[in-house]
Backbone bond lengths (Angstrom), bond angles and torsions (degrees), N, CA, C in turn:
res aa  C-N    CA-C-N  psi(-1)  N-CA   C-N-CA  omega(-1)  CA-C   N-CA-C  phi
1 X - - - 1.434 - - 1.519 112.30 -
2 X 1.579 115.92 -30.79 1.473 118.00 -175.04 1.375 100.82 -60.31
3 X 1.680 124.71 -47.59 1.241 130.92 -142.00 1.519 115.75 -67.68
4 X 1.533 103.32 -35.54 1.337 130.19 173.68 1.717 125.57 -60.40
5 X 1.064 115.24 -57.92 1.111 144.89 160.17 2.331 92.03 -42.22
6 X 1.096 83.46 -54.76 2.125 87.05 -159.44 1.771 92.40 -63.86
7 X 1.927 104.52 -45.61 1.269 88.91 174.48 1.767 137.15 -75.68
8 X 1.120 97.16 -0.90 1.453 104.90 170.85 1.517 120.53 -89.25
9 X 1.430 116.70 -24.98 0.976 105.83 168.15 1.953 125.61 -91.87
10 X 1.423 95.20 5.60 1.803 107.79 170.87 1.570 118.90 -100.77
11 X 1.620 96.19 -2.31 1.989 93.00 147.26 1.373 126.04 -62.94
12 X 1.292 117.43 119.14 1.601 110.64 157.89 1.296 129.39 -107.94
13 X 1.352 112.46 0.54 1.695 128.92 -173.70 1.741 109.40 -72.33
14 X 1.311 110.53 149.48 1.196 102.38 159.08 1.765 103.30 97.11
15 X 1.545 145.82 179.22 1.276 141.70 -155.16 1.719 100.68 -99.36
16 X 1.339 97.54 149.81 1.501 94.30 -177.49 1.963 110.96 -86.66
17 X 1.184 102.31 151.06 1.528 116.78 -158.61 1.414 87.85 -75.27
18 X 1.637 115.96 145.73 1.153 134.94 159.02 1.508 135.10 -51.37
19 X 1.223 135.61 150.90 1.500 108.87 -172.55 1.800 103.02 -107.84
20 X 1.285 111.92 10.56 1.493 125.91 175.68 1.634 100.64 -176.69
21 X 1.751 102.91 85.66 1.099 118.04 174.26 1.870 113.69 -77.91
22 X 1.384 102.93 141.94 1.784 92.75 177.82 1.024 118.14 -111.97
23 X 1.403 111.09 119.80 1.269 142.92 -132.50 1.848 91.53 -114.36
24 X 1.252 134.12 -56.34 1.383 123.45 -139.37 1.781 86.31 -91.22
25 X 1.233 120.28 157.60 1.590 145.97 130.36 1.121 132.43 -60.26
26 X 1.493 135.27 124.66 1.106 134.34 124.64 1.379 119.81 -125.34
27 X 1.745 112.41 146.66 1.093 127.68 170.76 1.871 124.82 -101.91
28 X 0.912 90.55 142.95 1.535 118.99 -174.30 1.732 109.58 -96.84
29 X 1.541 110.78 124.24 1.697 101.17 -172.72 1.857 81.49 -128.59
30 X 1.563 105.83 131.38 1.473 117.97 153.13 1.212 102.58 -110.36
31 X 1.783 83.62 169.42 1.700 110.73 175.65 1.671 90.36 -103.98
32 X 1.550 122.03 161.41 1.233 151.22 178.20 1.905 95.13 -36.52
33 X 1.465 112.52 -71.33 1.658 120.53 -173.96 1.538 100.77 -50.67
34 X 1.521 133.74 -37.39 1.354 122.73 -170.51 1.376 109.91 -99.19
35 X 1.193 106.34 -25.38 1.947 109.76 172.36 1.589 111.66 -59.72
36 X 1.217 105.43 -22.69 1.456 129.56 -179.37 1.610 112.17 -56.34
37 X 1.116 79.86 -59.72 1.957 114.55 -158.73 1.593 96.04 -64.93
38 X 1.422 96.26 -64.21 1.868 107.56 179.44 1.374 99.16 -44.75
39 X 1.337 122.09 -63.06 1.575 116.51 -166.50 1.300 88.90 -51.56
40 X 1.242 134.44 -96.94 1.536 125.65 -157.26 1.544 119.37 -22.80
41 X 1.261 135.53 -70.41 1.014 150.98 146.33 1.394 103.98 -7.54
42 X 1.044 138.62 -59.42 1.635 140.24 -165.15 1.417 107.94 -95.64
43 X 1.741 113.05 -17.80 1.718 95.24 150.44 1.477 119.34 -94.39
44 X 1.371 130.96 7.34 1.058 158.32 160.17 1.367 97.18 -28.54
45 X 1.897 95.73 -77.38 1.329 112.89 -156.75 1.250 132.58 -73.07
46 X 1.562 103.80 -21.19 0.921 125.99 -169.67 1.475 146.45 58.77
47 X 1.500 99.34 32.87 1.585 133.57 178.30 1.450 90.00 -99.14
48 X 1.694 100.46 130.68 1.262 112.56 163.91 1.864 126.72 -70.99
49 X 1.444 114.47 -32.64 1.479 97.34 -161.33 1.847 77.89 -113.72
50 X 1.412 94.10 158.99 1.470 100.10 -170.64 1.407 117.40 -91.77
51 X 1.598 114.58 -16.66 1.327 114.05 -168.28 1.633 93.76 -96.27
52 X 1.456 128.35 9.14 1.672 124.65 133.37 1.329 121.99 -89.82
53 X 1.113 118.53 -7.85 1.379 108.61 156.59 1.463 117.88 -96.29
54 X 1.506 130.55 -8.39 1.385 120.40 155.15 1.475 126.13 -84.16
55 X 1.361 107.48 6.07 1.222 109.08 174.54 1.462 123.80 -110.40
56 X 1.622 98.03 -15.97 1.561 98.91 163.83 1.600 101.80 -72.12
57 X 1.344 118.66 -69.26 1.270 110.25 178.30 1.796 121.03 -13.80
58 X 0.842 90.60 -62.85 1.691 102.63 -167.07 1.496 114.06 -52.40
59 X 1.387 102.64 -56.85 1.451 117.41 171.99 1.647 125.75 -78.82
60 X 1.427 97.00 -0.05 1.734 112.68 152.21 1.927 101.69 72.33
61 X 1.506 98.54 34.61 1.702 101.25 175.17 1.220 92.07 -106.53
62 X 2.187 106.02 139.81 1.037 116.07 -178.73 1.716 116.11 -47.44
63 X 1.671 116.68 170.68 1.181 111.10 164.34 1.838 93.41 -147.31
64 X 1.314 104.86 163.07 1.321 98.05 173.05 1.344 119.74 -104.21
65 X 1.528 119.51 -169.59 1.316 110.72 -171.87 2.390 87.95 -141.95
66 X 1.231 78.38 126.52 1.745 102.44 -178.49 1.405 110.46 -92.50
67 X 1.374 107.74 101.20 2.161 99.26 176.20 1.424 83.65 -123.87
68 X 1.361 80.35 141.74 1.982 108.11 177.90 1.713 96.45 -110.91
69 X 1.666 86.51 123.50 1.767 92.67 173.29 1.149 110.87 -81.11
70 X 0.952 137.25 114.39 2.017 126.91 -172.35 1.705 103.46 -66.30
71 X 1.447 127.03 -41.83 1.099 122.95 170.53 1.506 117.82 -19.16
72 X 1.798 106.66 -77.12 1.639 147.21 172.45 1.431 87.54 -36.81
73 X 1.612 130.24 -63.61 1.546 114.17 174.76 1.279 139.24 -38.06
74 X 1.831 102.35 -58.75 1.320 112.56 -175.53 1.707 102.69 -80.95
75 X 0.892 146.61 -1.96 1.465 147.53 121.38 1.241 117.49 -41.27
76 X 0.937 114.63 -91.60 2.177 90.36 179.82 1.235 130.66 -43.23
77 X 1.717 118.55 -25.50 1.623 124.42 -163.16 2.179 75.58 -85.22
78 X 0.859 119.77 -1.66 1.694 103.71 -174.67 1.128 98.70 -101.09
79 X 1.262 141.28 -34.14 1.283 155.53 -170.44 1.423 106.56 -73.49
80 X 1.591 117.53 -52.82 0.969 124.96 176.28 1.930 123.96 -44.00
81 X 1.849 74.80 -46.77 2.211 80.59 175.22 0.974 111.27 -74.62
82 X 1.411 134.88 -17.91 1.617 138.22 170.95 1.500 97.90 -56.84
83 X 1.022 103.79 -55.50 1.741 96.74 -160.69 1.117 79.26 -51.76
84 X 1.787 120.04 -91.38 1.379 125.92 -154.45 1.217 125.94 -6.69
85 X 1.440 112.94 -48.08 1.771 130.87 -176.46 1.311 119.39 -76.90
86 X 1.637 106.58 -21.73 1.550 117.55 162.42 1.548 115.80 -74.63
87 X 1.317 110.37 -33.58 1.480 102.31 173.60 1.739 120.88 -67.68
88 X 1.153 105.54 -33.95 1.238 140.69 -144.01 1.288 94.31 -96.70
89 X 1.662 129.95 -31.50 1.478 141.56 158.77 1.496 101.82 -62.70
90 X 1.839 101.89 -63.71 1.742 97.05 -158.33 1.544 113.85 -71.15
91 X 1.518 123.78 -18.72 1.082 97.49 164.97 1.840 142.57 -117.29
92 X 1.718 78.88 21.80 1.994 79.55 136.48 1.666 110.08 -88.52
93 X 1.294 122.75 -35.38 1.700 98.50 166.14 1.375 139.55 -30.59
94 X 1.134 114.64 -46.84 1.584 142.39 168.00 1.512 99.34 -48.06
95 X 1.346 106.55 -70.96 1.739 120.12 -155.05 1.699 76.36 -66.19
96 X 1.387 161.80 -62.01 0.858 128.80 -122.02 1.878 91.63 -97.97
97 X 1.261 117.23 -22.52 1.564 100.46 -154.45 1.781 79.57 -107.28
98 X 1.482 153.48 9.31 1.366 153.63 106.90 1.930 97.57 -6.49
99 X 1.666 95.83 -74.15 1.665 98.93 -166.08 1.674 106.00 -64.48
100 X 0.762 143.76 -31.75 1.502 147.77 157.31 1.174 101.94 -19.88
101 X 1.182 110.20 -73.28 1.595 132.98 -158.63 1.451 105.72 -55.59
102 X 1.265 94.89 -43.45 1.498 103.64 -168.67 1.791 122.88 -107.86
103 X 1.118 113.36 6.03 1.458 118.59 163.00 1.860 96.63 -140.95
104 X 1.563 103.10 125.76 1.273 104.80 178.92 1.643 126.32 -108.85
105 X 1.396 98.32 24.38 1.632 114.70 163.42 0.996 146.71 -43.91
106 X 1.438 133.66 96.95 1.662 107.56 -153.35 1.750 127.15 -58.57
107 X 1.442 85.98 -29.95 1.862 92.51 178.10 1.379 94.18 -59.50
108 X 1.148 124.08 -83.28 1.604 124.71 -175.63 1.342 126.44 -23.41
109 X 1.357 115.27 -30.39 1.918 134.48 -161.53 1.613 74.10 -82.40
110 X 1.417 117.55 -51.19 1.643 119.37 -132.20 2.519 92.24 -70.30
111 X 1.756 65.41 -42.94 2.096 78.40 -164.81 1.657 110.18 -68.11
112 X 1.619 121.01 -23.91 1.382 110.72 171.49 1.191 99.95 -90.69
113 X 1.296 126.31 -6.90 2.130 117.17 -179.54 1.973 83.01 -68.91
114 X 1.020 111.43 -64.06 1.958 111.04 -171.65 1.452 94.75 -32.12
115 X 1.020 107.76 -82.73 1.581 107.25 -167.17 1.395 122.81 -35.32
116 X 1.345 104.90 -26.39 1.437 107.34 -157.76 1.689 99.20 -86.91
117 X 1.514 98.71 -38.23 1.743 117.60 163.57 1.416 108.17 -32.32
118 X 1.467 100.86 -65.50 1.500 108.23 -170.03 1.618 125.22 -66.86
119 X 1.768 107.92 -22.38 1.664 110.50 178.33 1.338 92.84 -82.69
120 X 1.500 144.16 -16.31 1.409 134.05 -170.03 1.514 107.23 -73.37
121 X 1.410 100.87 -36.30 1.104 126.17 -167.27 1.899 112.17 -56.81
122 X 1.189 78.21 -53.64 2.107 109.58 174.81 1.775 106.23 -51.87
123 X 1.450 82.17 -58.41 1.532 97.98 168.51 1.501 115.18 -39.57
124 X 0.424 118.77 -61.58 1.815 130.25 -152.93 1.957 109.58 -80.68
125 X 1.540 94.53 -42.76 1.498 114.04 172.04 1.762 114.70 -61.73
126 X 1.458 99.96 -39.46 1.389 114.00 -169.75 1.852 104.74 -87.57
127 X 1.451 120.03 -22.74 1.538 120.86 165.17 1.195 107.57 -93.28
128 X 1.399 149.79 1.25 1.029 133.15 146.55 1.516 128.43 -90.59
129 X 1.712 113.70 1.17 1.168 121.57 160.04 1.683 104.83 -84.93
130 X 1.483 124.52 -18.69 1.556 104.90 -176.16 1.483 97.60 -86.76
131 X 1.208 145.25 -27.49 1.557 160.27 151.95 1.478 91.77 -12.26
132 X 1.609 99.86 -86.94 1.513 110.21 -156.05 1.696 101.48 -51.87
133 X 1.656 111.72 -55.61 1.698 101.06 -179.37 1.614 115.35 -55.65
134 X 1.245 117.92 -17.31 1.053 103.95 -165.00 1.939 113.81 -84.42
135 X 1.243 105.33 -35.53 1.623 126.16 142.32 1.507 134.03 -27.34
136 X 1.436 105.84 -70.46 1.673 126.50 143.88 1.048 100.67 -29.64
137 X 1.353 147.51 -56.41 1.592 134.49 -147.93 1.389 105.28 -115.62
138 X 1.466 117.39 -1.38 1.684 94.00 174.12 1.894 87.72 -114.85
139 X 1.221 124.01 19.23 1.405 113.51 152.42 1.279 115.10 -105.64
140 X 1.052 112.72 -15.54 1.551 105.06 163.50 1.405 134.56 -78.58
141 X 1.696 100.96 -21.05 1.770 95.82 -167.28 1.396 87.69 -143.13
142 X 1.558 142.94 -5.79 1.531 131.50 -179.52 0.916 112.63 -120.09
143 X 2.049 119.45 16.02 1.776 110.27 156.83 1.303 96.98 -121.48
144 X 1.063 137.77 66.42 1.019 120.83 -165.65 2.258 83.05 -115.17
């Protein structure tokens, strides 16, 4: 009987034991109209597992409530491709005035100067599209 006991306590594998594990059950039965309600309510809150959100409830600890403005979304996911296209501008900038540096040909100087014309160009088109959205969106939702 000692041995058992010695080998159980010379496991260390596996999650460490709780110091007030919860042990008891209870179940909760809805009808269709309140199964309803709870779901709403519990994407409300925006707690993923529900039997923490029935237990805040119960025990009457605040919870919050999460609303996503879709506007505020499709505003950043636009912002987001701006950047992208800014990176995505500046570093063919690099690669092109890199080759400058490093081949001193005039045809060559002449054909990455074009290009380089033309990403400035991108440039400039693509910050005055984050301008205008960015305008658009503080008259729509920051005079209000």
């Amino acid at each position: 009987m000692k041995q058992e006991n010695t080998n159980h306590r010379r496991r260390k594998g596996g999650r460490p034991a709780k110091s007030d594990p919860a042990t008891e059950c209870v179940m909760v039965r809805f009808n269709a109209r309140e199964y309803a309600r709870f779901l709403a309510l519990l994407e409300l809150s925006g707690v993923k597992a529900k039997a923490v959100f029935i237990k805040a409830r119960v025990f009457g600890q605040q919870f919050r409530v999460v609303k996503t403005d879709r506007a505020a979304l499709e505003y950043v996911a636009k912002l987001t491709t701006f950047y992208a296209q800014f990176r995505g501008i500046g570093t063919n900038y690099n690669q092109v005035v890199k080759e400058l540096h490093s081949n001193f040909s005039h045809k060559k100087a002449l054909a990455l100067l074009f290009k380089l014309e033309k990403l400035t160009t991108e440039l400039a088109v693509t910050g005055q599209q984050i301008i205008a959205l960015s305008k658009e969106f503080e008259e729509k939702y920051l005079q209000k």
